[in-house]
C-alpha positions in Angstrom: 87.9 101.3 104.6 88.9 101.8 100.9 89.0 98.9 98.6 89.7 98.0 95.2 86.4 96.8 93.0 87.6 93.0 94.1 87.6 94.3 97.4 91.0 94.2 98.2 92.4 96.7 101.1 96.1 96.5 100.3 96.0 100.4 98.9 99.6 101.4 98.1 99.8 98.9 95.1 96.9 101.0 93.6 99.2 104.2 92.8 97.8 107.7 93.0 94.6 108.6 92.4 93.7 111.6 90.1 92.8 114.6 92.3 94.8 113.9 95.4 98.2 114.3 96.6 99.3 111.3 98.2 98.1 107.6 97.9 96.6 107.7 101.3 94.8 110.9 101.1 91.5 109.5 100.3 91.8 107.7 103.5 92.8 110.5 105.7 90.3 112.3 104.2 87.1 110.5 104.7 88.1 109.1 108.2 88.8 112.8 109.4 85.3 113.8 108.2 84.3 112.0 111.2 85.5 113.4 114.0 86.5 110.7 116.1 89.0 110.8 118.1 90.4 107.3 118.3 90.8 104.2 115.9 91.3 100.3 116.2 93.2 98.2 114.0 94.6 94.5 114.6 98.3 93.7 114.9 99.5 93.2 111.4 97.7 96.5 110.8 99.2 98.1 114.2 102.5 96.6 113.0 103.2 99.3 110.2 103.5 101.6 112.7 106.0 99.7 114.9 109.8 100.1 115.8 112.3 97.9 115.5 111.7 94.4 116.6 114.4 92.9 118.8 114.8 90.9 122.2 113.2 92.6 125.0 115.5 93.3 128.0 115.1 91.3 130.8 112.1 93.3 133.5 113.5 94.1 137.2 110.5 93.2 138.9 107.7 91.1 138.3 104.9 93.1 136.7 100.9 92.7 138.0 98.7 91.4 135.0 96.4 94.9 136.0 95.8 97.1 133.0 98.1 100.3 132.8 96.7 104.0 131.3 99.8 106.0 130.9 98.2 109.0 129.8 94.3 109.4 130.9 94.0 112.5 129.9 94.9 111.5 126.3 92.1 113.3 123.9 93.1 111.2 120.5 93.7 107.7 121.1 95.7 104.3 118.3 94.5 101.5 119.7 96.2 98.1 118.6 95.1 94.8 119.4 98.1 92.5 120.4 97.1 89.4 122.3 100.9 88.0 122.2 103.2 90.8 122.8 104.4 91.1 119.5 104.6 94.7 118.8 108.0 96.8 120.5 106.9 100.6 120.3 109.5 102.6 121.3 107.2 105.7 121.9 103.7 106.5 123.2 102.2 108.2 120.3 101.5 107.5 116.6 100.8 110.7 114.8 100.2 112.4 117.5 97.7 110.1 119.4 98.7 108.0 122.4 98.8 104.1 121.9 96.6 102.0 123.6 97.1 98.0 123.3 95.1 95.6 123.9 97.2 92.5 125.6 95.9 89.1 127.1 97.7 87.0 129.8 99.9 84.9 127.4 101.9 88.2 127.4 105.3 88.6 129.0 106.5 90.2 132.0 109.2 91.9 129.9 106.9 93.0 127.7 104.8 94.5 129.8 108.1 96.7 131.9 108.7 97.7 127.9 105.5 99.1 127.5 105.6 101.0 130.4 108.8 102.3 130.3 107.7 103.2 126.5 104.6 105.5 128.1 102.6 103.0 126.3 98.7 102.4 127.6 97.2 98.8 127.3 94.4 96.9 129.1 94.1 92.9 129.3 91.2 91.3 127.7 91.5 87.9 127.8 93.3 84.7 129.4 95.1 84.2 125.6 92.6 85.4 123.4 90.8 88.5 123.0 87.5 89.6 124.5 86.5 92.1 122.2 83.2 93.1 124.4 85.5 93.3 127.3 88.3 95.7 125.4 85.2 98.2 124.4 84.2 98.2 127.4 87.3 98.9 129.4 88.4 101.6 126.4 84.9 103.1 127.3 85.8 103.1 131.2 89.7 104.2 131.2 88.9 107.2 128.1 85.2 107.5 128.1 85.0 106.8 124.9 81.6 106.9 123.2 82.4 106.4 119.1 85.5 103.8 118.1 86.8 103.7 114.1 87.5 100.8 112.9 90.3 100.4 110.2 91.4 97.0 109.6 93.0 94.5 108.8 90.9 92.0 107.5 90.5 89.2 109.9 90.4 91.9 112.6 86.9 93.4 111.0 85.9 90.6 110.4 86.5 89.3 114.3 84.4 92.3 115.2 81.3 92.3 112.9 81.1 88.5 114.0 81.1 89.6 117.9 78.5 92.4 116.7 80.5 95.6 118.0 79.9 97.5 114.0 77.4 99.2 113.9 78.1 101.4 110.5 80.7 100.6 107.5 82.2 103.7 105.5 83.0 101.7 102.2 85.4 104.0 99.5 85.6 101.5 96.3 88.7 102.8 94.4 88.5 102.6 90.7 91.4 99.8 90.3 90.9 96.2 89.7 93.3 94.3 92.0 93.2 90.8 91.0 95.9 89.8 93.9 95.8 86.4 95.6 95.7 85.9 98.9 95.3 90.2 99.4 93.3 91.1 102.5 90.0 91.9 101.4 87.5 94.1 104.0 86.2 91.4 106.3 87.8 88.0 106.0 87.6 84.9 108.5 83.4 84.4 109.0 83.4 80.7 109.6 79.8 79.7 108.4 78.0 79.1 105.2 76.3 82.5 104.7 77.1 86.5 105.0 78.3 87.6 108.2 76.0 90.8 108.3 73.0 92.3 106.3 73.2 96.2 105.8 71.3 98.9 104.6 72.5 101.4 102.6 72.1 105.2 103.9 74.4 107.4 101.9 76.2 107.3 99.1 78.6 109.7 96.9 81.4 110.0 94.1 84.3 111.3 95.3 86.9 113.0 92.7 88.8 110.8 91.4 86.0 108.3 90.6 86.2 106.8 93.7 82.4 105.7 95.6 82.1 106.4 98.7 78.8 104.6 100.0 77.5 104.5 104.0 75.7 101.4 105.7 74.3 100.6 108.8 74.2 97.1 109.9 71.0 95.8 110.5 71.4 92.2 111.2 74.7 90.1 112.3 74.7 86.6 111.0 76.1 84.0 113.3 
């Protein structure tokens, strides 16, 4: 994730930074450094990616609440979580890697003959909210997936260092100085009195541009 030194995520207010050729470069950059082949974001986040939003047609049949892979064989995966049936992707990749959502039963039947006339995967994990455990696992079972990135939004992190499924945080700080109410910030939604994790610090660097780019493993969830 990159943030502003307030910890905002909301990057394409920031401009461009010095040294790169796009305002998202920085991102790309660092996340492809990885090598992992799929990432996980929320809805809002998945939403940027999205077609058109309109009524749904009506399905011909009524559609089993069984999850769908469209494409097992996929090698890069964009997984969106989207426990209401709110997204309307017209096509099965985004950027070349096939989406995967991650539905409930609250959604439609329409919905559902949309997705899979789109080529779109998704697997239900939940009644009508999401079981984070049970979406890694099924990911893990339908793709064999071994490494998941993480990329926001907000409440979405924060839902998942709460349920304990981060296990390192990649933290760019940009050199801008936000100052913008009510701006996503990198984990947002812990309930309680105290911090949601403790972390230790295992690498750290300065990227050009004056950007920080600084490694952590969590060590201890706080619930």
């Amino acid at each position: 994730m990159c943030t502003s030194l307030d910890g905002r995520i909301i990057g394409d207010r920031w401009g461009k930074l010095p040294g790169y050729r796009h305002e998202s470069e920085l991102f790309e950059r660092t996340a492809a450094s990885f090598g992992i082949g799929a990432w996980l974001v929320g809805t809002t986040t998945m939403d940027e990616f999205d077609g058109r939003k309109g009524k749904l047609p009506r399905a011909k049949e009524v559609i089993p609440r069984r999850d769908h892979i469209a494409n097992p064989k996929a090698k890069t995966l964009g997984i969106g979580a989207d426990a209401k049936g709110a997204l309307r992707f017209q096509h099965n990749e985004v950027g070349g890697d096939h989406v995967v959502l991650l539905v409930t039963n609250r959604v439609s039947n329409d919905y559902l003959a949309h997705l899979q006339a789109a080529g779109v995967s998704y697997l239900f994990c939940g009644q009508a909210k999401l079981d984070l455990h049970t979406a890694l696992r099924k990911l893990r079972s339908a793709f064999g997936l071994r490494k998941l990135m993480l990329q926001g939004g907000g409440k979405f992190n924060g839902a998942m260092l709460q349920a304990g499924l981060v296990d390192e945080i990649s933290h760019i700080t940009v050199p801008v100085a936000d100052g913008g109410e009510a701006v996503a910030t990198m984990f947002d939604g812990h309930p309680s009195g105290h911090a949601a994790a403790k972390l230790r610090l295992f690498s750290h660097k300065i990227l050009p541009g004056g950007a920080v780019w600084c490694r952590y493993k969590v060590v201890a969830k706080h619930t």
